[in-house]
N, C-alpha and C positions, 0 to 999 in steps of 0.2 A: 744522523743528527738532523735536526731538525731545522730548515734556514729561515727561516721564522725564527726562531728563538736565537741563533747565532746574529742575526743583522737586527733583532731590538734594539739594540742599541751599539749604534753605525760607529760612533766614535770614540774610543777606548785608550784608557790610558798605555803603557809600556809595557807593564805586565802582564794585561789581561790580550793583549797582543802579541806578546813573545809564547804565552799556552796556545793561545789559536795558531800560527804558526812554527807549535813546536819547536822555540831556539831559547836562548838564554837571553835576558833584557840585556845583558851585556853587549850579544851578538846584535842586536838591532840597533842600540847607541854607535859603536864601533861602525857599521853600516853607513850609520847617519853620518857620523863624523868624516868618511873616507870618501862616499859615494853624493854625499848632501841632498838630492831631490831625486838622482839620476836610481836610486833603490828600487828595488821591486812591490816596496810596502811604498802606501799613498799616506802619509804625513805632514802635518802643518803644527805651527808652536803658536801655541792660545793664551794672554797671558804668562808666559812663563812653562807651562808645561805641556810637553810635548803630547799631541794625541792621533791615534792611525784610525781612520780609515778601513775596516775590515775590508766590505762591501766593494767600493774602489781596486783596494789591492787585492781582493781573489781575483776581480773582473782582468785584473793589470798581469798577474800571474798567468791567468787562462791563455789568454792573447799571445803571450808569449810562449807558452806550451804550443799551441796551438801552429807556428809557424813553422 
């Protein structure tokens, strides 16, 4: 895949966040709700609905791989 085309557009809403990292929108709500900022996905709530971060949270993922 191409990361160009995956970071066009950095900020995304639930669902198109839960296909990029492969879970259920449900698993990533429940996330949100248990773990609040401390998740592995980078998240902030815009008006009203919630948007991730791809970009942020692979970088956030890696790091943590990494150690």
């Amino acid at each position: 895949m191409d990361k160009e085309q995956i970071y066009s557009e950095r900020w995304v809403t639930e669902e198109t966040a839960a296909k990029h990292f492969k879970v259920k929108p449900s698993t990533l709500r429940r996330r949100r709700s248990k773990l609040g900022h401390d998740t592995m996905e980078v998240w902030a709530k815009f008006g009203g609905r919630i948007l991730y971060d791809l970009w942020a949270s692979d970088k956030k993922i890696e790091r943590q791989v990494a150690c």
